[in-house]
KETOR-651672 format. One line per field, with one value per atom (N, C-alpha, C): residue number from 1; residue in one letter; x, y, z. Coordinates in Angstrom, 3 decimals. Layout:
// KETOR-651672
pos = [NUM  ...]
code = [a  ...]
c1 = [X  ...]
c2 = [Y  ...]
c3 = [Z  ...]
END
This chain:
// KETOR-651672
pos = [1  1  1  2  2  2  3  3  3  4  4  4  5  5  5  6  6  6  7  7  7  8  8  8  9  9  9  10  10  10  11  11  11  12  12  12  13  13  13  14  14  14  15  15  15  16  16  16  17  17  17  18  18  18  19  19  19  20  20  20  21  21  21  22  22  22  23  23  23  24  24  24  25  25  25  26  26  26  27  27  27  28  28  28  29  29  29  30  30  30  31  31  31  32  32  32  33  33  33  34  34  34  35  35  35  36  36  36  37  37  37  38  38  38  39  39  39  40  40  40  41  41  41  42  42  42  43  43  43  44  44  44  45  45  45  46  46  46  47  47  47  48  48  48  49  49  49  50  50  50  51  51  51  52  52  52  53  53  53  54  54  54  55  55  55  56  56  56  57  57  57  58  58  58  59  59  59  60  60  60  61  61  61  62  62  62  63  63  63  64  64  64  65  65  65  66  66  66  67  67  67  68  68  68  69  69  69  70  70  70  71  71  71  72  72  72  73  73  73  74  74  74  75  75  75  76  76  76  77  77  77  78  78  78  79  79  79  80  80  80  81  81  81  82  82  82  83  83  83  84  84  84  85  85  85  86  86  86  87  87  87  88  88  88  89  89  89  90  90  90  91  91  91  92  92  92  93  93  93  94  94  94  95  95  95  96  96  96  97  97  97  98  98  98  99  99  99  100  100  100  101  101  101  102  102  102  103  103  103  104  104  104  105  105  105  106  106  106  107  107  107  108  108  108  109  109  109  110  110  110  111  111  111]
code = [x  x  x  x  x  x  x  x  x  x  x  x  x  x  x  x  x  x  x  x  x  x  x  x  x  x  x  x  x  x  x  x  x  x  x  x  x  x  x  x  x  x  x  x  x  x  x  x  x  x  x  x  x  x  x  x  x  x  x  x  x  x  x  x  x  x  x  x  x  x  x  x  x  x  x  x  x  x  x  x  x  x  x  x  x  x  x  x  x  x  x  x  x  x  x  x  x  x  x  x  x  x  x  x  x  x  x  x  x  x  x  x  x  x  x  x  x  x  x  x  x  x  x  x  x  x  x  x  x  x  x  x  x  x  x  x  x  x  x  x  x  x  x  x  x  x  x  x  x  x  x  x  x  x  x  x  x  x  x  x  x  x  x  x  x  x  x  x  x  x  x  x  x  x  x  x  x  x  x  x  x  x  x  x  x  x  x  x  x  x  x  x  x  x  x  x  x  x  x  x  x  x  x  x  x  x  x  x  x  x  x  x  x  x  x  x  x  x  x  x  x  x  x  x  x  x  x  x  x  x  x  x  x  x  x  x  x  x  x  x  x  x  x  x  x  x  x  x  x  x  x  x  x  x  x  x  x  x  x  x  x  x  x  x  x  x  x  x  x  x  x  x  x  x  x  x  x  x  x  x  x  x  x  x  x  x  x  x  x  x  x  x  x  x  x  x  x  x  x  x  x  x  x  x  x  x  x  x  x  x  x  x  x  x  x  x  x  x  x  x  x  x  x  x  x  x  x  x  x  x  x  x  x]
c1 = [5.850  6.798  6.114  5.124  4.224  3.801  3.179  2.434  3.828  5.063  6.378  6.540  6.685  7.029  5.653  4.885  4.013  3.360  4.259  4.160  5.098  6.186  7.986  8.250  7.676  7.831  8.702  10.166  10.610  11.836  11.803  12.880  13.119  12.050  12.279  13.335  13.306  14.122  15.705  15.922  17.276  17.672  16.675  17.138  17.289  17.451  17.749  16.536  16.055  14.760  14.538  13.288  12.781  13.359  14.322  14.723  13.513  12.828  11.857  10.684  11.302  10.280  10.513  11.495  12.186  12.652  13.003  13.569  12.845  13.044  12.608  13.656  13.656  14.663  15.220  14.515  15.662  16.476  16.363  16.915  18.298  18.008  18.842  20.175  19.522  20.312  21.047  20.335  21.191  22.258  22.351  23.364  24.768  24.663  26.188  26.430  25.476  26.277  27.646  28.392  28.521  28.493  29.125  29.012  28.486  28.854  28.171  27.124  25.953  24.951  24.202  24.272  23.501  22.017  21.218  19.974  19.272  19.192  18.679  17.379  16.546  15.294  15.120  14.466  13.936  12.345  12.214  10.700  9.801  10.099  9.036  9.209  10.021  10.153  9.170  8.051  7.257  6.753  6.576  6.437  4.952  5.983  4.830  5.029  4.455  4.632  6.118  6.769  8.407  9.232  9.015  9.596  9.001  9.688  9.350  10.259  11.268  11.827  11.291  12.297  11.836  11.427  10.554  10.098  10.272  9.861  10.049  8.216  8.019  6.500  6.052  4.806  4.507  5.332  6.036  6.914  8.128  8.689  10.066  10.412  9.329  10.101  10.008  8.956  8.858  10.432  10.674  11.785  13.172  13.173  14.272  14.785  13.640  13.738  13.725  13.367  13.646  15.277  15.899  16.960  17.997  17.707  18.454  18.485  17.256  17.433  18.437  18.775  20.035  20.923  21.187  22.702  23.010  21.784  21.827  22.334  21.641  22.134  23.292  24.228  25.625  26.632  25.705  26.920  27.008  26.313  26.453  25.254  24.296  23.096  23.369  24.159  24.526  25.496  24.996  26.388  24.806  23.965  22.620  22.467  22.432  21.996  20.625  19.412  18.636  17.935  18.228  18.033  17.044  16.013  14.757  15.391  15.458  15.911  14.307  14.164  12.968  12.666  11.469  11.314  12.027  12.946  13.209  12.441  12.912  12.664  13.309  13.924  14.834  15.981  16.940  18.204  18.709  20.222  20.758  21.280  21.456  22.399  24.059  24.231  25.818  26.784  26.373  26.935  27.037  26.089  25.757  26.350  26.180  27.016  28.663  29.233  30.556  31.044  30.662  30.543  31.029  29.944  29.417  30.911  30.824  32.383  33.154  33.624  35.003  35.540  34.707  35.496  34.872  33.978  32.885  34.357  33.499  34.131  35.014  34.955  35.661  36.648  36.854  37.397  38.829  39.651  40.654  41.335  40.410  40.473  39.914  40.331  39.772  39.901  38.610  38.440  39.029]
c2 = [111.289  110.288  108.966  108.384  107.301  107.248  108.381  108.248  108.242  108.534  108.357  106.873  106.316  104.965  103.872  104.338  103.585  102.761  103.577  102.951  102.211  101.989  102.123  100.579  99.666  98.382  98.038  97.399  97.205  98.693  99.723  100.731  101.191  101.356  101.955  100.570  99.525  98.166  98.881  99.566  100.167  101.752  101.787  102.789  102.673  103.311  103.204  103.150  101.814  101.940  103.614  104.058  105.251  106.932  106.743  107.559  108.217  107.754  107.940  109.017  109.055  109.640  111.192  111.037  112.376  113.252  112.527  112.851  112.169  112.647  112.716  112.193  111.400  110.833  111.757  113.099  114.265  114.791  114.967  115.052  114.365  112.969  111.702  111.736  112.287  112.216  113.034  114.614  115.648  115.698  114.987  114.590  114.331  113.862  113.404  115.047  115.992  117.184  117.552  118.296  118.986  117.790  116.297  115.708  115.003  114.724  114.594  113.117  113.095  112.246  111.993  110.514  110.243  109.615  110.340  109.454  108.650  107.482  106.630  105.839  106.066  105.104  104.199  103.253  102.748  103.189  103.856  104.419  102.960  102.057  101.254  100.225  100.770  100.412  100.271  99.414  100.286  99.112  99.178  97.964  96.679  95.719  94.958  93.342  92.237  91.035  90.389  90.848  90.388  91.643  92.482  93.770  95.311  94.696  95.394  97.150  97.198  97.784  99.698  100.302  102.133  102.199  102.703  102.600  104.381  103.732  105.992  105.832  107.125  107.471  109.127  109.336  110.502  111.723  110.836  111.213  111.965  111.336  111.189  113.299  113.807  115.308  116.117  115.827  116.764  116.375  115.313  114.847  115.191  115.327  116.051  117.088  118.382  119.392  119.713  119.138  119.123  118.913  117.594  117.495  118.590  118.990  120.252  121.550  121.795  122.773  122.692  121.394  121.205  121.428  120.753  120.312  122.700  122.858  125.031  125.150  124.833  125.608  125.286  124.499  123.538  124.243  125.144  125.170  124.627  123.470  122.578  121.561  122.641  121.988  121.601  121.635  120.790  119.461  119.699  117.909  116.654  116.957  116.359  115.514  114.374  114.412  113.567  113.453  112.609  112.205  110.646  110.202  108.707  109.242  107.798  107.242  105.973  105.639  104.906  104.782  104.901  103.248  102.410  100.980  100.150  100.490  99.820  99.331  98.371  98.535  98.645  97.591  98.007  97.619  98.406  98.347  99.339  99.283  100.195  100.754  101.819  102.052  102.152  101.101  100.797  101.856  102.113  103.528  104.872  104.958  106.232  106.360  104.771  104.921  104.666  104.657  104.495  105.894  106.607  107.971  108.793  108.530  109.184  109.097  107.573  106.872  107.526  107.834  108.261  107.256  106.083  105.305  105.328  105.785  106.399  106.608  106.671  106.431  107.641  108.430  110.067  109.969  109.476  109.443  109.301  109.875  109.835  107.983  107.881  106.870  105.434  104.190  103.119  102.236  101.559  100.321  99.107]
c3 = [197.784  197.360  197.078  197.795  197.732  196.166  195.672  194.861  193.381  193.347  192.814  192.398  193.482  193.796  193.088  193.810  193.402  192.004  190.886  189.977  189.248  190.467  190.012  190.663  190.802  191.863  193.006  191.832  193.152  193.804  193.050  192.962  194.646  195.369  196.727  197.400  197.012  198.017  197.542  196.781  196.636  197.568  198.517  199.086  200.572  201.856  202.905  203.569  204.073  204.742  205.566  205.237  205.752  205.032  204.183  203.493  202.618  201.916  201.350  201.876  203.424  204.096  203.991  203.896  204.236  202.505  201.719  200.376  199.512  197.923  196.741  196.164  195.080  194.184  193.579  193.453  192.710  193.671  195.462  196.314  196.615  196.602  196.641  195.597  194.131  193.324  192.669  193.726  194.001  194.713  195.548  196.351  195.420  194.222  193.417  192.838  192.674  192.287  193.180  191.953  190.794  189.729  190.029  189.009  188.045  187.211  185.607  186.411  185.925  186.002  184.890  184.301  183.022  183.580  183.581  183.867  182.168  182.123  181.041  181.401  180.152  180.635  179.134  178.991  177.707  178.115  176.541  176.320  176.888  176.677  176.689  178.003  179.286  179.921  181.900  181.703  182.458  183.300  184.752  185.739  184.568  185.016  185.260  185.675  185.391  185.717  186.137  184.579  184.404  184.720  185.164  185.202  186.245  187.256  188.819  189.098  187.641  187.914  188.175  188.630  188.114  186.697  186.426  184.958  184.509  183.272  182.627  182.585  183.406  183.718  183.801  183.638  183.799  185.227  185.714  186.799  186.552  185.394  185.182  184.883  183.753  183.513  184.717  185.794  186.960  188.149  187.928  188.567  188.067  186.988  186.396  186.557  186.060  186.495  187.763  188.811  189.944  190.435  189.636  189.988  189.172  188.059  187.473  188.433  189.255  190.121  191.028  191.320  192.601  191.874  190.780  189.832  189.332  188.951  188.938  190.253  191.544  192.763  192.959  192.300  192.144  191.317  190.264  189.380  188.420  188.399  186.807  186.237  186.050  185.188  184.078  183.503  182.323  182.623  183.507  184.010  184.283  184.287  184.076  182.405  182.298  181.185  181.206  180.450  180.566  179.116  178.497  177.544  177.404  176.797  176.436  175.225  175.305  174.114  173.664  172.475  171.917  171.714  171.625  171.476  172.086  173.500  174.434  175.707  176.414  177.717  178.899  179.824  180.794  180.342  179.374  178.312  178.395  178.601  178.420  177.117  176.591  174.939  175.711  175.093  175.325  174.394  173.778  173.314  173.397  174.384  175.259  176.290  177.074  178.143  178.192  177.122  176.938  176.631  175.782  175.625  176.774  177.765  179.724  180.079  179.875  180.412  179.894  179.059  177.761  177.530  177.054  175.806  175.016  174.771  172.858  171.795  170.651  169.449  169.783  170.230  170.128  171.014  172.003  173.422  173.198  174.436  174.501  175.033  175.057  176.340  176.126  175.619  175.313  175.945  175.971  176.911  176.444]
END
């Protein structure tokens, strides 16, 4: 897990001191199965001076598939979604996540 974190700054101050010890962020975030989970990164989002945050790293596809194995032992590996948006950094696509939500252009449902 050390070596996870370690390139991710300030991301572990969001978890339960000592948790880390014991679990994996695909563990942690297995925990919300069966339900739908959008994981989002900006491609170009990656620690540094101005920006301490979880970054998208050589980490990110082994962690996935890791967490798809819980969301399968669940029942609903397709309730996983995971999207880089390309020439970003720590940004969200507000249109993706409205979508997640159901107020996207299609939706029954408007904000």
């Amino acid at each position: 897990m050390t070596a996870v974190f370690a390139r991710s700054g300030n991301a572990p101050a969001h978890c339960v001191p000592g948790v880390l010890d014991w679990f994996d962020r695909a563990d942690i975030a297995g925990l919300n199965a069966p339900r739908r989970l959008a994981v989002h990164y900006g491609e170009l989002d990656v620690p540094g001076p101005g920006n301490g945050s979880a970054s998208y790293n050589e980490t990110v596809p082994d962690a996935i598939d890791q967490l798809r194995a819980i969301y399968r032992a669940a029942g609903a590996e397709d309730a996983v979604s995971l999207h880089v948006t390309e020439q970003v950094g720590h940004e969200m696509d507000n249109g993706l996540l409205l979508d997640f939500l159901g107020y996207g252009a299609g939706a029954r449902w408007r904000a």
